[in-house]
ZAMARGU-4260 file (C-alpha; in steps of 0.2 Angstrom, whole numbers, plus 5000, padded with zeros to 4 digits):
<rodrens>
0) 5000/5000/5000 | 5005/5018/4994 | 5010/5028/5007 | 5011/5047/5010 | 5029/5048/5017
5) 5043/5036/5024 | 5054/5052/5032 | 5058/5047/5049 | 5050/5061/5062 | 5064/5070/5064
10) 5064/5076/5046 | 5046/5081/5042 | 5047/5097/5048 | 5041/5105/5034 | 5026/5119/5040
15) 5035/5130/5023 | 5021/5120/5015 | 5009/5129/5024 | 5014/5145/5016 | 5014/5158/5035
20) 5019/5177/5033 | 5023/5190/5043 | 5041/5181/5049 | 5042/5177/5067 | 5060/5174/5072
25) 5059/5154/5080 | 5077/5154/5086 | 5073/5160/5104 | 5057/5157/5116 | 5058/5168/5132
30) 5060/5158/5148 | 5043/5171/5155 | 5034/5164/5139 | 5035/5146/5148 | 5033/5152/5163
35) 5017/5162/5158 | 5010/5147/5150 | 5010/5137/5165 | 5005/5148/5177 | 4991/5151/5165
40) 4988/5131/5165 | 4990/5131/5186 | 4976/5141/5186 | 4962/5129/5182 | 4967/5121/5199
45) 4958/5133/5209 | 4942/5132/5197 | 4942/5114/5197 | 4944/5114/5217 | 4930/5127/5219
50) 4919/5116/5208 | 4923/5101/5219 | 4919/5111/5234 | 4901/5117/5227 | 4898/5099/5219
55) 4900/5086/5234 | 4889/5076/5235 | 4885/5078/5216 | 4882/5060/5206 | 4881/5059/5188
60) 4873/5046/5185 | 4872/5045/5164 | 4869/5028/5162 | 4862/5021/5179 | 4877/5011/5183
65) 4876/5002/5198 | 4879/5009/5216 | 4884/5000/5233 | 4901/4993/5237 | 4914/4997/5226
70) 4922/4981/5217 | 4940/4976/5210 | 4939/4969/5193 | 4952/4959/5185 | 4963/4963/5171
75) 4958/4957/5155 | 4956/4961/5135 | 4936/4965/5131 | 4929/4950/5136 | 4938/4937/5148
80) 4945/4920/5145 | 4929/4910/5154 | 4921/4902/5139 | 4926/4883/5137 | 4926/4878/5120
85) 4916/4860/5118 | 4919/4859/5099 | 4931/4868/5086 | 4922/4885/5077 | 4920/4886/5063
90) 4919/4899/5050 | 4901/4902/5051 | 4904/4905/5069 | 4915/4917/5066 | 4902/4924/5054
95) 4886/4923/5063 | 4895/4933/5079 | 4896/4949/5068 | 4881/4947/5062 | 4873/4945/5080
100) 4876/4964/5080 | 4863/4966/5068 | 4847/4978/5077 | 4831/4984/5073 | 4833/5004/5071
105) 4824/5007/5090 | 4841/4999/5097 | 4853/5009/5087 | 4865/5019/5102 | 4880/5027/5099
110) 4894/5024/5109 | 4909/5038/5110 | 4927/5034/5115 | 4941/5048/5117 | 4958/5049/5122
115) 4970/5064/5129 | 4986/5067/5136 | 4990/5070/5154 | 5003/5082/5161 | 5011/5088/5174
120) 5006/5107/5175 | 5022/5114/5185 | 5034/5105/5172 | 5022/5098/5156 | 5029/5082/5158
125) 5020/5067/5153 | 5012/5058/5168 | 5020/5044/5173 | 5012/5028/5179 | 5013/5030/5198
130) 5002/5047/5195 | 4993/5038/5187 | 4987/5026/5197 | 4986/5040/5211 | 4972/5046/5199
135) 4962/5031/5194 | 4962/5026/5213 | 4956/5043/5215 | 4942/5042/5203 | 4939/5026/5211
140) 4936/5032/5228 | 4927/5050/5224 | 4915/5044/5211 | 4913/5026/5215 | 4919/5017/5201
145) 4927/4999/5202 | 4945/4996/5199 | 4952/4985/5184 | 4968/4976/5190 | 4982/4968/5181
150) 4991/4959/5194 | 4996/4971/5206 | 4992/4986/5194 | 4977/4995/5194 | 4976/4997/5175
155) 4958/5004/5172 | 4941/5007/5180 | 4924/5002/5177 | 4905/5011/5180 | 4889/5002/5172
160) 4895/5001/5154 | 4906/5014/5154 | 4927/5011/5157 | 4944/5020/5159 | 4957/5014/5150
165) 4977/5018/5147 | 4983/5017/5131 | 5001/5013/5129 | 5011/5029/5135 | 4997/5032/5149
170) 4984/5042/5138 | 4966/5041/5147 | 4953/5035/5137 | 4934/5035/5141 | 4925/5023/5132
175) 4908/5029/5134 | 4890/5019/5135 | 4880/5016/5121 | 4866/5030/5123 | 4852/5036/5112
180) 4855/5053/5110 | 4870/5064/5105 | 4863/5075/5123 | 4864/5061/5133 | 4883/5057/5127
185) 4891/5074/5126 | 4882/5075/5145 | 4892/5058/5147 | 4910/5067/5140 | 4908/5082/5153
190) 4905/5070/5168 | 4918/5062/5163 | 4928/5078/5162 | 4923/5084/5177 | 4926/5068/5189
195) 4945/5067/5181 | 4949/5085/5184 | 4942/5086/5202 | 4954/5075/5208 | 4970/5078/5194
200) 4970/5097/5199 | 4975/5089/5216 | 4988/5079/5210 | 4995/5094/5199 | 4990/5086/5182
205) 4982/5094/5166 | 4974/5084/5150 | 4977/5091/5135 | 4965/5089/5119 | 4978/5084/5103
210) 4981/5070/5092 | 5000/5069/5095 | 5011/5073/5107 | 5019/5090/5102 | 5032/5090/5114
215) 5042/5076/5119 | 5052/5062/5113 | 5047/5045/5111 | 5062/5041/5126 | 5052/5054/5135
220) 5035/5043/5137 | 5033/5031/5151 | 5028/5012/5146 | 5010/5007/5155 | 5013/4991/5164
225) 5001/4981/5153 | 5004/4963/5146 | 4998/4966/5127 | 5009/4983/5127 | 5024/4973/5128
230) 5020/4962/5114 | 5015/4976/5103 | 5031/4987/5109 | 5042/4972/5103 | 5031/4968/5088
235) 5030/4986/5079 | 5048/4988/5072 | 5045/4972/5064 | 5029/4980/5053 | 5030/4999/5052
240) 5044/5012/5055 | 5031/5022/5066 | 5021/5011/5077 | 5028/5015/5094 | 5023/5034/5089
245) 5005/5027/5086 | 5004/5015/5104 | 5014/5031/5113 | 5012/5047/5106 | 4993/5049/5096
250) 4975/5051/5103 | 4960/5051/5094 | 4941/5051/5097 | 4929/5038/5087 | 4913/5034/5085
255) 4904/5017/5088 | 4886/5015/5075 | 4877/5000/5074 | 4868/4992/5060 | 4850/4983/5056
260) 4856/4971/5042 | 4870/4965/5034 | 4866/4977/5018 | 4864/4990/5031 | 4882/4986/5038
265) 4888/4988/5019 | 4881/5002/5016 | 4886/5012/5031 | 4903/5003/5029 | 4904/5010/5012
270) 4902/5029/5015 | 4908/5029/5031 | 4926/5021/5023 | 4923/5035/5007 | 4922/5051/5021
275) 4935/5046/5033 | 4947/5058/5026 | 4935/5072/5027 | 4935/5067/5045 | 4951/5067/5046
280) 4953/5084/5037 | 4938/5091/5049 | 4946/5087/5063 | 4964/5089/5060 | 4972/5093/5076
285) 4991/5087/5075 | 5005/5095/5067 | 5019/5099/5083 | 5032/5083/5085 | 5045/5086/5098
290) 5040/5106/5099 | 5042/5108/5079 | 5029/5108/5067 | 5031/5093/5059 | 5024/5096/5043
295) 5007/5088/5044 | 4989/5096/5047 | 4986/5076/5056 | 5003/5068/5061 | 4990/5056/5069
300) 4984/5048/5054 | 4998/5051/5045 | 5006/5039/5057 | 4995/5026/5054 | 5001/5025/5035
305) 5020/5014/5040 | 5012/5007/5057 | 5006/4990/5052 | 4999/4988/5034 | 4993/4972/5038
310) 4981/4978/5050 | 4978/4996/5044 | 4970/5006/5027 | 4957/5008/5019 | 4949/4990/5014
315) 4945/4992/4996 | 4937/4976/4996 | 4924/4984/5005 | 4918/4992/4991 | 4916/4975/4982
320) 4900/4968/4975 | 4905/4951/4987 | 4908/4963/5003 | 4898/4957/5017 | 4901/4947/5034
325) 4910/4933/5027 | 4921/4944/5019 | 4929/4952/5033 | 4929/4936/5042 | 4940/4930/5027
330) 4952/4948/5030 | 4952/4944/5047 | 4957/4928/5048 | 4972/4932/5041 | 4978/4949/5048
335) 4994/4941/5061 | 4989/4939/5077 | 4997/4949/5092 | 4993/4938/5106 | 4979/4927/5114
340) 4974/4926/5133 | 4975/4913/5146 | 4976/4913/5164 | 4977/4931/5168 | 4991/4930/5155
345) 4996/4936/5139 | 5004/4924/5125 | 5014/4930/5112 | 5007/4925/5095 | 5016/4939/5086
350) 5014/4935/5067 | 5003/4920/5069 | 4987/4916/5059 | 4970/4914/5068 | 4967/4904/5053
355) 4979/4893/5061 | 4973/4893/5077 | 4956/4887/5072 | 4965/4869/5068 | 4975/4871/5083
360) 4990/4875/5074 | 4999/4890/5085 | 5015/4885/5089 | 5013/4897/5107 | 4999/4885/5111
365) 4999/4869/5099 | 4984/4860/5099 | 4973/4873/5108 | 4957/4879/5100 | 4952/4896/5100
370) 4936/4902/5109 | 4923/4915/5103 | 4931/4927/5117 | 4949/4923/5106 | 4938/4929/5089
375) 4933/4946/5099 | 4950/4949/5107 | 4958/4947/5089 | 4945/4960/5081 | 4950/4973/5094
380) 4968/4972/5088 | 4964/4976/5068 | 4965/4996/5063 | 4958/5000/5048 | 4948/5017/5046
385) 4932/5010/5048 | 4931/4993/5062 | 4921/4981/5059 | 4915/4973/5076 | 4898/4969/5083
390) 4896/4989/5077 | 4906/4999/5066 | 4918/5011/5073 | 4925/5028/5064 | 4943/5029/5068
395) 4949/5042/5056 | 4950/5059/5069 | 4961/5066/5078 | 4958/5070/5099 | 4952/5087/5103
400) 4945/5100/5116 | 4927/5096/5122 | 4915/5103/5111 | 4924/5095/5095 | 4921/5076/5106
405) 4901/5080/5103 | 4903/5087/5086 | 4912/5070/5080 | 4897/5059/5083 | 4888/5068/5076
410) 4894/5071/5060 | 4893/5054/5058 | 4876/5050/5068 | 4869/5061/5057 | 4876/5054/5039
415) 4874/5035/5046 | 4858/5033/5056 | 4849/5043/5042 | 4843/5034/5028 | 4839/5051/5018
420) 4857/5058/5020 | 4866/5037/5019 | 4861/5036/5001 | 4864/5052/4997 | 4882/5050/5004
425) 4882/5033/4995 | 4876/5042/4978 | 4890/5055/4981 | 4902/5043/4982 | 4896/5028/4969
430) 4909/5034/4956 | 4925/5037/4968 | 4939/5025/4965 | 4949/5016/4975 | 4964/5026/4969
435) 4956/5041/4973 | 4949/5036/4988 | 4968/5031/4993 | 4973/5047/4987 | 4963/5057/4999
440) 4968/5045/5014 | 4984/5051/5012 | 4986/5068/5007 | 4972/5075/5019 | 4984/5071/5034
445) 4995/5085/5025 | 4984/5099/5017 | 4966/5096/5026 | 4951/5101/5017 | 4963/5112/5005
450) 4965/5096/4995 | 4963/5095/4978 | 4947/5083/4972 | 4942/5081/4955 | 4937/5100/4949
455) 4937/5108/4964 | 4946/5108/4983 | 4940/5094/4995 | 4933/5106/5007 | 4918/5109/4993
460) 4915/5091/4995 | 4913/5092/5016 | 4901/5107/5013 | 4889/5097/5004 | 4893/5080/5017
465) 4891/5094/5032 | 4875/5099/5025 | 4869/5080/5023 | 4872/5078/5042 | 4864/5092/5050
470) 4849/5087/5039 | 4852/5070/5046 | 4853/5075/5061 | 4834/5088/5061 | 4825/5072/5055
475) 4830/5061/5071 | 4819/5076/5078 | 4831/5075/5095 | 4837/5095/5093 | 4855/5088/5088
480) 4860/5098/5075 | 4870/5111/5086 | 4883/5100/5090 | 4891/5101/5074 | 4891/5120/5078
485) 4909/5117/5084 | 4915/5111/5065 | 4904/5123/5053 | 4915/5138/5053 | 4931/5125/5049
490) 4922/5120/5033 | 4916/5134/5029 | 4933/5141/5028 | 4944/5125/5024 | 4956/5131/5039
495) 4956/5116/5049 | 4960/5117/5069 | 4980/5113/5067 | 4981/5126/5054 | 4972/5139/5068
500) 4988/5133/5080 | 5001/5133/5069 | 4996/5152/5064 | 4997/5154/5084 | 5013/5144/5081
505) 5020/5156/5071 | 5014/5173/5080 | 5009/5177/5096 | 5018/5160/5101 | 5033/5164/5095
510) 5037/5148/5091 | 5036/5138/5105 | 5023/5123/5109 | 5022/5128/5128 | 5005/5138/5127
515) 4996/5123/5117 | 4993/5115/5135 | 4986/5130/5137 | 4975/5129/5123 | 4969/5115/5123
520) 4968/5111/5141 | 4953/5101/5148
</rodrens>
């Protein structure tokens, strides 16, 4: 598969692209500018601690999770290892569990997941894990949420059907209940905010809102102690020359959309594949590496182009007249495994087959047969744009401030659980190739919505898909249509949100990253 660039990070500075004026001098940043900036930062302690004072007692119960004695729950992947298989699966198995996902349209939900960075606010250091398990155990305690455990690590926590996780390098993800509304999940998303800050701004940490780290080294991030990590961390360099910057430097926020049939899964598959990389362009928000531009609008996505090919893209077979359950089953089976679960244990199965595994071929485990719980932890480690699980998933956008974690879903609640605004996306997008499809994947992690498409810039195509899903959104009939308030003016324009920071970047910044924790501060 193409790619957009193989230039190792330390050469793809390159914001001359971007064409700035008016010449700042970058060679020296005041030591008051960093100071300012993290005074500045320092102060959202004192509001978050008058908040808390004003709010004991507060709950905010979303989702009606359950209350009582708080609970430790153990480490595992998404589901645990407690099946016992009594016969071998079989391909249709394998088959009828994603079409088990398969709803009537009164149970569609939408199920948001974000990640962000946390910091320390004296020093805007990454957080290391001991702070980190100061918070969760915080969390924990204040807001009554049950601990997830790896051994002796609390790794996670859990309330109803919403967790906190940690991602490789110790970024914080939600990953949010399914709910019925886009109010209900964007009331989900500030709870969230609001319980994590009450008790970081006590512990001296920040989160910031970005889809890469845009300040330190890879050297600089710590390692979360969680078996699968360390399979991946040793497994990467073998696939990708920048998958240790995916697992320990990017964030992102997706989206999770069900489906009613297997020709509904296609179709919402389809377009939402096709419109990624307007999504990525929408909401590009990643273009510092190591406090330097770095010559992308989304260095996230970029990064996913030379992580693991394997496992990553835009699946043009998708787009073919055969495309349907079986035929990501086929994909699937053969994208290498990374490892498979037993006994509170991770086994590395780096590079094997789970076609193998379904005649009991691993040599990690010979002879051992794979359970349904084995086919759902497998699917959780394939990256492509769009995931196909029990639901799809959008993967294509970089992390963000607040407002933009409403406006994501929906954008694509609005095109996908529309039928009006799907085919008209799906018309749009009947005579798009795969090469220009590919194209778009790549080049939008570069120039955004300023990207040239067919007779005109790709931005006039997000104008028309914007429109699609705030129409989409005023037929649900639910008063959703301002969340996408957040993104109108950035098509409108075509000046994406890392294009606003690198012009700050470049003026009243004078070149220096430091105020970004400021901007983009939770």
């Amino acid at each position: 598969m193409a790619i957009a660039s193989r230039l190792p990070l330390n050469r793809v500075h390159r914001s001359e692209m971007l064409n700035y004026t008016g010449g700042v001098e970058c060679d020296v940043i005041s030591k008051d500018r960093q100071l300012r900036v993290r005074r500045n930062v320092m102060g959202f302690r004192n509001m978050a601690r008058n908040v808390e004072r004003r709010s004991q007692g507060l709950r905010f119960d979303v989702v009606g999770s359950r209350r009582g004695q708080r609970m430790v729950v153990a480490a595992s992947p998404p589901t645990e290892d407690a099946v016992v298989t009594t016969e071998p699966l079989t391909k249709e198995d394998l088959v009828r569990y994603l079409a088990s996902g398969c709803k009537p349209k009164e149970k569609w939900r939408i199920g948001t997941e974000h990640e962000k960075f946390g910091f320390e606010v004296a020093t805007l250091r990454p957080i290391n894990y001991e702070q980190i398990a100061d918070l969760l155990n915080g969390i924990s305690e204040r807001f009554d949420w049950d601990k997830v455990m790896e051994g002796d690590y609390v790794i996670g926590l859990k309330q109803g059907k919403q967790s906190i996780s940690l991602e490789p390098g110790g970024q914080f993800e939600l990953s949010g209940a399914p709910l019925e509304t886009l109010h209900q999940t964007c009331a989900e998303v500030n709870s969230h905010l609001y319980q994590v800050k009450a008790v970081a701004e006590e512990l001296g940490i920040g989160f910031l809102g970005i889809g890469f780290q845009p300040k330190w080294e890879l050297k600089d991030i710590p390692i979360m102690p969680k078996g699968r990590y360390d399979i991946m961390r040793k497994y990467m360099p073998k696939v990708g020359s920048l998958g240790h910057d995916m697992m320990f430097r990017t964030c992102t926020v997706q989206v999770n959309l069900d489906f009613s049939s297997e020709l509904d899964m296609i179709r919402k598959f389809r377009a939402a594949l096709a419109l990624q990389p307007i999504a990525t362009a929408v909401f590009a928000n990643s273009p510092f590496t190591e406090g330097k531009p770095n010559g992308y609008l989304s260095m996230r996505s970029h990064v996913w182009t030379d992580t693991d090919n394997n496992r990553a893209g835009m699946l043009p077979f998708v787009f073919d007249d055969s495309s349907g359950f079986e035929q990501y089953v086929e994909y699937a089976l053969d994208v290498p495994m990374y490892f498979v679960y037993r006994n509170k244990k991770y086994i590395d199965c780096t590079g094997m087959s789970f076609r193998d595994f379904m005649v009991g071929k691993l040599p990690s485990i010979p002879g051992e047969l794979p359970t349904l719980n084995d086919w759902e932890n497998h699917l959780t480690t394939i990256f492509p744009e769009v995931r196909l699980k029990r639901y799809l998933e959008m993967r294509g956008a970089d992390g963000g401030p607040w407002r933009r974690l409403c406006a994501l879903p929906a954008f694509w609640v609005g095109l996908l659980y529309d039928e009006v605004s799907l085919q008209n996306v799906l018309d749009m997008i009947a005579d798009w190739t795969e090469e220009e499809r590919q194209m778009l994947r790549e080049k939008v992690t570069i120039t955004g919505l300023k990207t040239p498409f067919r007779d005109g810039l790709l931005r006039h195509v997000a104008e028309d898909v914007l429109k699609l899903a705030k129409d989409g959104l005023e037929r649900r009939c639910y008063k959703e249509a301002g969340f996408l308030n957040e993104v109108t003016e950035v098509v409108r324009t075509g000046v994406t949100p890392a294009e606003k920071l690198l012009e700050l970047y470049h003026g009243k910044w004078g070149c220096s990253v430091d105020p970004v924790f400021e901007e983009l501060l939770y």
